[in-house]
C-alpha positions in Angstrom: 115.6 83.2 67.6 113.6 84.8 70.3 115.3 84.7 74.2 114.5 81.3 75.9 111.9 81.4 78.9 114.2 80.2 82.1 112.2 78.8 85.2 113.2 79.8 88.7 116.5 77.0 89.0 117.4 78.2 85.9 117.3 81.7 86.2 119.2 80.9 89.5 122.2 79.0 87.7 122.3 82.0 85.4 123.1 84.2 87.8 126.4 82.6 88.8 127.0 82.6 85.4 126.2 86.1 85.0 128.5 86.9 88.2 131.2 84.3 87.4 131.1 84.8 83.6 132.0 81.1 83.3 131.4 78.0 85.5 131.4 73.9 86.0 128.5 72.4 86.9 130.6 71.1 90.4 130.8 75.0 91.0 127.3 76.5 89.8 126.1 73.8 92.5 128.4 74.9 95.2 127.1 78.7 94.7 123.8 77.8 96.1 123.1 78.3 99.6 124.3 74.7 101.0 121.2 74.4 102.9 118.8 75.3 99.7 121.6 73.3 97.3 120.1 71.0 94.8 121.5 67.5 93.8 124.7 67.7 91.3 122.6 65.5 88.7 119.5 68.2 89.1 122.0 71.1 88.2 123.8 68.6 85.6 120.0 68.0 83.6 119.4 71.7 84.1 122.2 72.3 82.8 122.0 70.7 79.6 118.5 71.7 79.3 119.5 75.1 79.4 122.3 74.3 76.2 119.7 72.6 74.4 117.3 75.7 74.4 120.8 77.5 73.8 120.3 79.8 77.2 124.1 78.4 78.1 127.0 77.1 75.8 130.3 74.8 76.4 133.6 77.2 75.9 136.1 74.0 77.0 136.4 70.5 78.5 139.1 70.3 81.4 139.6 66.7 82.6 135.7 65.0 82.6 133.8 68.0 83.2 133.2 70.5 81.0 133.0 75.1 81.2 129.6 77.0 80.6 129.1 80.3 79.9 125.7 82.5 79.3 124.7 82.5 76.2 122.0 85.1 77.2 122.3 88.5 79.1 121.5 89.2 81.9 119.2 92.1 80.4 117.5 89.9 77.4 116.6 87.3 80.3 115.2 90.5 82.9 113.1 91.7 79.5 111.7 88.4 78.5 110.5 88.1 82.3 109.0 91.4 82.3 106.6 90.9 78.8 105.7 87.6 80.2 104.6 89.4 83.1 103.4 91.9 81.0 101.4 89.6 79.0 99.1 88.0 82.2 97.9 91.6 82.4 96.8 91.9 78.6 100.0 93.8 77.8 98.9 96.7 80.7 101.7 97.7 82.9 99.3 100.0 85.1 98.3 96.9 87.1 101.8 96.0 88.0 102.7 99.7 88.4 100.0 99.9 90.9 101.4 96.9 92.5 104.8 98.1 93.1 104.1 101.9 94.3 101.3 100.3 96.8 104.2 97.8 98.0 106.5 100.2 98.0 108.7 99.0 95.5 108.6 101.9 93.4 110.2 105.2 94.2 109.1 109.3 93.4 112.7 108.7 92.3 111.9 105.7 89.7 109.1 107.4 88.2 111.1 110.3 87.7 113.9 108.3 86.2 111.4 106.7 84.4 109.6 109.8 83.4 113.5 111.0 82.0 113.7 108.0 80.0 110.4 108.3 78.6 111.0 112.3 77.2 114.1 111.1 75.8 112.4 108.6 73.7 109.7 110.4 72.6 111.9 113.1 71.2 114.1 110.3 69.7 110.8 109.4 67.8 109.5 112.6 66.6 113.1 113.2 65.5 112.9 110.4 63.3 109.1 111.1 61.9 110.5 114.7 61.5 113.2 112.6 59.1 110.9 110.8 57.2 109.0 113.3 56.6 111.8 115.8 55.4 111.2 118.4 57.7 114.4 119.4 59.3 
């Protein structure tokens, strides 16, 4: 089953999960900024939306309330953001690259990390052709 799509609240409750690795709904509301807080019964809906699309799971009731916990990481959730991104452009990263070097969001040192990371998997994949192909 492919990663679910989280909207902005969402994404937000996530990342107390992600930071507290498990939470009640009482205290995923009480992580947000108390003037930017949303209703307990907003957070409680998103909440079980989240379970239902199976973003966040149940680990134990205490008393009435009951424990959540990520059922996605932290990294599926960043990569499903960045191909839907990805996907307004036609599946082109050079307009969003273009975007973050004119905003200054992007390093000389990113695009050499970046650059490092790239090398490494191209020579990953021509060792593997090189495999197929029986050539040592």
């Amino acid at each position: 089953m492919p990663d679910p799509k989280l909207a902005k609240l969402e994404l937000r409750i996530m990342e107390t999960l992600w930071t507290s690795g498990q939470a009640s709904i009482r205290e995923i509301q009480e992580a947000f900024p108390e003037e930017e807080r949303p209703a307990y019964t907003t957070v409680q809906t998103t909440v079980y939306r989240m379970e239902a699309k199976k973003a966040v799971r149940r680990v134990k009731k205490v008393g009435n309330f009951h424990i959540f916990e990520p059922a996605v990481s932290r990294t599926a959730a960043q990569r499903r953001l960045i191909d839907d991104l990805l996907a307004l452009f036609g599946g082109r990263s050079q307009p969003v690259m273009a975007h973050l070097i004119e905003s200054g969001k992007l390093t000389l040192a990113d695009v050499k990390e970046a650059e490092k990371t790239l090398r490494k998997l191209d020579n990953e994949r021509n060792n593997r052709i090189q495999r197929k192909d029986g050539k040592p």
